[in-house]
N, C-alpha and C positions, 0 to 999 in steps of 0.2 A: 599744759605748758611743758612738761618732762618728757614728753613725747618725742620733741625735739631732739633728746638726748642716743636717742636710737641711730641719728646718725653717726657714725663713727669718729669721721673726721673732727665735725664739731666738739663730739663728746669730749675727744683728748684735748681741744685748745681750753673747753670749756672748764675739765680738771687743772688744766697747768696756769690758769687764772684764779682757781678757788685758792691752791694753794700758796700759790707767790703771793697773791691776799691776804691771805691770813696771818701768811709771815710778817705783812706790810703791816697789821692791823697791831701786831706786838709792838716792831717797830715806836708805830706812832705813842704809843701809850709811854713806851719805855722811852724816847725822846723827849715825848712833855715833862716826865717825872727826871731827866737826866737833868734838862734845861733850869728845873727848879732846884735842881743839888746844886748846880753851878751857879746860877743868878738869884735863888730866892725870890722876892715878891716882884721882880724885874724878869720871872720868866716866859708873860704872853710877852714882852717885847723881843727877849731871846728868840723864842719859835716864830713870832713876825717875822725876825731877820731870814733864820733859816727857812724859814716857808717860801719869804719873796726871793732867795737865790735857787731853790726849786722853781718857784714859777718863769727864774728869768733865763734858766737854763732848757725850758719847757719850751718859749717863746722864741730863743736865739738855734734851737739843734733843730728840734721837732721837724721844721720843711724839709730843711737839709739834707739829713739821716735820711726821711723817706725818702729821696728821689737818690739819694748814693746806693742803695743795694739795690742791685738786680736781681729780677725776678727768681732765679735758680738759685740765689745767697740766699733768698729768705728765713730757711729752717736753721742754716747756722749761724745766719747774723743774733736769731732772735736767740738760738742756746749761747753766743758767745756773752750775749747783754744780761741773760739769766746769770752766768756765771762770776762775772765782773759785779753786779748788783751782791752777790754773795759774798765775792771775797772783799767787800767796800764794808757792807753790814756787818763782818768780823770785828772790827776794827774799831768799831765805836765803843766797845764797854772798854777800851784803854784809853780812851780821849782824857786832857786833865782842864782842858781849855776851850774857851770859846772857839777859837778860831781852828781849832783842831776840829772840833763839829761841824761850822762854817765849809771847810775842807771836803768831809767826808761827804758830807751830805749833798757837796759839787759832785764829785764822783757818782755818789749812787744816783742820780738824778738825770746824772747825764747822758748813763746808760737805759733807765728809763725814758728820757724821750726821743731816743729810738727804737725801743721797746714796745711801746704803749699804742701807734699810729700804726704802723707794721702789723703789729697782733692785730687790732680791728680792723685794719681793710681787709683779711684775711675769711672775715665772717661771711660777709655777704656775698663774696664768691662761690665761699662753702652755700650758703644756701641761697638759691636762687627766690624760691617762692617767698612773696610778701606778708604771706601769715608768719611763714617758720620765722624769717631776718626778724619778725615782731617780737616771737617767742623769744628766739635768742635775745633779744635787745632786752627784755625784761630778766631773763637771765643772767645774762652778763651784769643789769645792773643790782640783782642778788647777790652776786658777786662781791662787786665792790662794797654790800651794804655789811658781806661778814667783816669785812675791816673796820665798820663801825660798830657791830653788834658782837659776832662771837667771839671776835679777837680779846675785844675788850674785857668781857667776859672771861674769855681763857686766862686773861693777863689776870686780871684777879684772883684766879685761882690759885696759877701759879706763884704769885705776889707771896701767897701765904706760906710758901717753905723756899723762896730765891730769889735775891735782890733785882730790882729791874734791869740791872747787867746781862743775866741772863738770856731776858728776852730776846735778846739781838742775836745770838745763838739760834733760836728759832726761826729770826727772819732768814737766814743765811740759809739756813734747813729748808725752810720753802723756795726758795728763790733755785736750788740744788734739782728737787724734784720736779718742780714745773720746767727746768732745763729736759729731764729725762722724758718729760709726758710731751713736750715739743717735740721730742726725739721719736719717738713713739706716733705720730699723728700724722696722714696723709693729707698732703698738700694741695688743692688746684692747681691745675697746669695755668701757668700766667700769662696773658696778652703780649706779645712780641712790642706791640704798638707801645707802651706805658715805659719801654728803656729808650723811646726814639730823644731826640732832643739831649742838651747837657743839666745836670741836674740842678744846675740857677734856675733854665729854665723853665724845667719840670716841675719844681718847688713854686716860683712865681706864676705857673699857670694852677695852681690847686688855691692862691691865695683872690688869684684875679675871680676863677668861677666864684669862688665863695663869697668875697666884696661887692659884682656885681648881679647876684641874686636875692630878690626882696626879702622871699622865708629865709634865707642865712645871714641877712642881716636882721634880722629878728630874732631868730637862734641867735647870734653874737651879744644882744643886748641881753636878751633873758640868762645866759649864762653871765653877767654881771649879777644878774640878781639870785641865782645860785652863789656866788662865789660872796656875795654880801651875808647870807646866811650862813652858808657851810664857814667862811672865816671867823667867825665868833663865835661858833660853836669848836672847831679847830684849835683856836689858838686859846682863847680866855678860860675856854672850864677849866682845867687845871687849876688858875687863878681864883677863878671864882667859888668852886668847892672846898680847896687848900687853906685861901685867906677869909674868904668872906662864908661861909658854911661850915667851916674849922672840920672838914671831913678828910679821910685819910687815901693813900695811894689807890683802893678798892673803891673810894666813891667815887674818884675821876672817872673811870674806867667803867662803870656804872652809867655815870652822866652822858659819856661816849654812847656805851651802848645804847639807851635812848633814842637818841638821834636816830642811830641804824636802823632800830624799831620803828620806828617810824618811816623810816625812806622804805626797808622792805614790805612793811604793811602794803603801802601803794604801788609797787613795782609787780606783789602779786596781783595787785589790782588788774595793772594797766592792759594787759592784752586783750582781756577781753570788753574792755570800756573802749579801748582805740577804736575796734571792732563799729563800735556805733558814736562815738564821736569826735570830730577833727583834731587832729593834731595843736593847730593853733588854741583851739578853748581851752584842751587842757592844760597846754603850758601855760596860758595865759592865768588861767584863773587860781594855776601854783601860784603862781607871780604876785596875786593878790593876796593869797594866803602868807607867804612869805613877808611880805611889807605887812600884814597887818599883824602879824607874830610878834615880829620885833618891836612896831611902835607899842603893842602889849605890854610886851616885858619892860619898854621904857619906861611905862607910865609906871608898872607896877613896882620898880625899883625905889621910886621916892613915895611908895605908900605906906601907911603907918606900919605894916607887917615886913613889908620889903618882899625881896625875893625867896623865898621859904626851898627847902627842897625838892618839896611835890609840885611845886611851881617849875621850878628848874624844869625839873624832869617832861613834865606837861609841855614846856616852849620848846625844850629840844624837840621831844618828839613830832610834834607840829613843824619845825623848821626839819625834820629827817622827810614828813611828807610832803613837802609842797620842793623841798630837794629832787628827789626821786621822778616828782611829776615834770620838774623841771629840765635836768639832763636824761631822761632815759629814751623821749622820742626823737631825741637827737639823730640819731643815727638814719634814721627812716626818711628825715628830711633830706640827710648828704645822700643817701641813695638816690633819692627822687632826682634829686638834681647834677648829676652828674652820670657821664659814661662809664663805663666798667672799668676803663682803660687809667680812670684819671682819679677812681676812688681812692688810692694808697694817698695821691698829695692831696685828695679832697679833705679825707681823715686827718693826714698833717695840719694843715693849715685848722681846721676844728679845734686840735691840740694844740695847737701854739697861740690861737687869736684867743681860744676862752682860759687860757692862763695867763694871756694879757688882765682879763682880768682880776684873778686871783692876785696879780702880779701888784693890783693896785689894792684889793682888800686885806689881803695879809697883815702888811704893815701898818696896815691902816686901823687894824683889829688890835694888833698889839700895842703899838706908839702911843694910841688914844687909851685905851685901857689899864697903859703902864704909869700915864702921865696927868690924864685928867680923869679917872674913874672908870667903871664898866655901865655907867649910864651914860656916855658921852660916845663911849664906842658902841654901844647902841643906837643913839640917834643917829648918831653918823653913817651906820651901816644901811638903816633902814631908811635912809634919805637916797642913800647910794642904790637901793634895791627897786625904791620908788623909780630914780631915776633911768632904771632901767627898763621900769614895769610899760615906762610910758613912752620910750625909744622905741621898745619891742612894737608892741600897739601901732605905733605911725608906720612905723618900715615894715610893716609884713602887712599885707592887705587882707582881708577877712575874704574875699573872692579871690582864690588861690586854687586853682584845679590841680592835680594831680599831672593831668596831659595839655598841652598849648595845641593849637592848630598851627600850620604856620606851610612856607611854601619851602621848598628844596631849591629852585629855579635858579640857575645862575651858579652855585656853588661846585667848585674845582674837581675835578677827580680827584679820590684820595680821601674826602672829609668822612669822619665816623657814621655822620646820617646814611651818605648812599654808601657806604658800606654795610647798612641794614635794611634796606628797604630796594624794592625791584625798580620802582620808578625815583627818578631825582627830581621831579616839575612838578609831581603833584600834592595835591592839600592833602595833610594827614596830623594824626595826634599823636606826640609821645612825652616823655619824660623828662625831658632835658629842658635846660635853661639856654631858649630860643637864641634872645640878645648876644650872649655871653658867645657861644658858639658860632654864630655870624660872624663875631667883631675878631673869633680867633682865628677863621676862616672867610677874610673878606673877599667880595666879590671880584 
């Protein structure tokens, strides 16, 4: 898998992702432990709120932002958003108020989701071959797992000689370097094609390919079922280590890590398991593990011993791997289904539709666990993950090839297809989602 790392280009996106991570991963810890100086045992409802104004900012820019920068902006939209995300992360160890957090947390949020969509349509350009984009995708979601694991870890460490104030000074410090290692990284030249149209447009054709293809609407429901797990482990431990485990600022951050532990275990897994089995079984059978995690821990909450530490730890971990199995073949599927030209809004519209549903578990994790217990915000999650396991399941069909057959005949000068291909009339297999491309270029 590190082999990957020999490309260059990659290399550098792939450092100025570790570290803005990491900084992220301080962040979250020192947010969960901020939110409970300011609200005490009403903190998962705190981070519910602020998590669903992250997600609803995710959902409302995300199309947008991608289809606003042109091809040639890209290197410095993405350092101006590094930079912004910095000087936003300063600013929280002075917060005294709710809504002062609410605020900040608008801002950095906002810069990341034009940050986030940008950065990764940017990978698969960089590598063209279907093993490397693999590697990377498992990488990248190494990445994001140090923000659950080392971060948290770090944060511990440094917990023991400076107040969680501190941390956010760190975030700011990562978000600074990964601006430099942007700065530093050679770009693809970008498709002329991808700035035609206005970026309403461009935006609504990244949401339309991805609505009407059946594996992305099965991606869209299984990311509910991501977002049902990862929201209760997000929002509640703090709560549930703090109040109900009487453990200190270091066991949160423990708890976190877990999880991570778990999502990385499987993400070093997955490339070479892709290798020999489809994309759909493995998400699907996260999906199962997932829903059978949670109704776990719900039964086990009203057992005579309750939820114990080693328990904790064990369910995170378990809900960190069937995470990992869940969003990391992501990316392999929007490639399959889309042109090169239309990947930046295909990425968009992934970022905005699967924080739709974050959008709905967040608050859903805190409001329930603030009000009627953390065995109530369990069932409910895992009902929510269920109902996603089985959305997925009907809209993606198990007979799903990789290439369609399909005829060119009759389509316009000018369409993407005979732009690659020497005849326009004859039968042939490629990549794309056949329907969707017809219906944008009618006969």
């Amino acid at each position: 898998m590190l082999a990957i790392l020999r490309h260059r280009g990659f290399r550098h996106l792939f450092a100025a992702q570790v570290v803005a991570l990491l900084g992220t991963g301080l962040a979250t810890v020192a947010l969960a432990l901020l939110a409970y100086d300011l609200a005490g045992d009403r903190a998962g409802e705190v981070l519910g709120t602020a998590l669903a104004i992250k997600m609803a900012v995710y959902v409302a820019l995300a199309p947008v932002s991608a289809a606003l920068v042109p091809p040639r902006w890209r290197k410095r939209a993405l350092v101006a958003l590094d930079l912004v995300r910095a000087g936003a992360a300063l600013t929280l160890p002075f917060v005294s108020e709710l809504w002062q957090v609410y605020l900040v947390i608008g801002v950095l949020q906002s810069a990341s989701a034009g940050f986030t969509p940008l950065f990764q349509s940017i990978i698969p350009e960089l590598l063209a071959d279907e093993r490397d984009y693999t590697r990377a995708l498992s990488l990248s979601r190494l990445a994001y797992d140090l923000e659950s694991l080392l971060s948290p870890a770090i944060a511990a460490a440094l917990l023991t000689v400076i107040s969680f104030h501190g941390l956010f000074a760190g975030t700011s410090a990562g978000f600074v370097v990964s601006a430099l290692l942007v700065v530093s990284a050679a770009f693809p030249v970008a498709s002329a094609v991808r700035s035609s149209g206005s970026p309403y447009a461009r935006a609504i054709r990244g949401m339309r390919i991805y609505l009407r293809t059946p594996r992305l609407r099965g991606l869209l429901a299984l990311n509910l079922v991501a977002a049902a797990g990862g929201a209760m482990a997000f929002v509640n431990t703090v709560v549930i280590v703090r109040d109900g485990l009487g453990g200190s600022e270091r066991e949160v951050a423990w708890a976190l890590a877990a999880f991570g532990a778990g999502s990385m275990l499987v993400a070093l897994l997955l490339p070479r398991l892709l290798e020999h089995v489809s994309d759909r079984r493995v998400m699907l059978l996260s999906a199962v593990a997932m829903v059978l995690s949670l109704a776990a821990t719900t039964a086990l909450w009203t057992a005579p011993m309750g939820v114990t530490w080693p328990v904790l730890l064990a369910s995170w971990a378990v809900l960190g791997m069937a995470y990992a199995g869940l969003v990391t073949p992501g990316g392999r599927l929007l490639r399959r289904s889309s042109l090169p030209e239309d990947l930046p809004f295909l990425f968009a519209a992934q970022f905005s539709l699967s924080h739709v549903c974050w959008l709905l578990a967040y608050p859903l994790a805190g409001a329930l666990g603030a009000r009627y217990g953390m065995q109530a915000a369990l069932a409910a999650l895992g009902a929510l993950a269920l109902l996603g396991l089985l959305a997925a399941w009907r809209s993606w069909p198990s007979d799903d090839p990789e290439q369609l057959a399909h005829d060119h005949a009759g389509l316009p000068d000018g369409h993407p297809h005979l732009r690659q291909h020497d005849a326009g009339n004859g039968l042939h297999a490629h990549r794309f989602v056949i329907d969707e491309l017809h219906q944008r270029w009618p006969r």
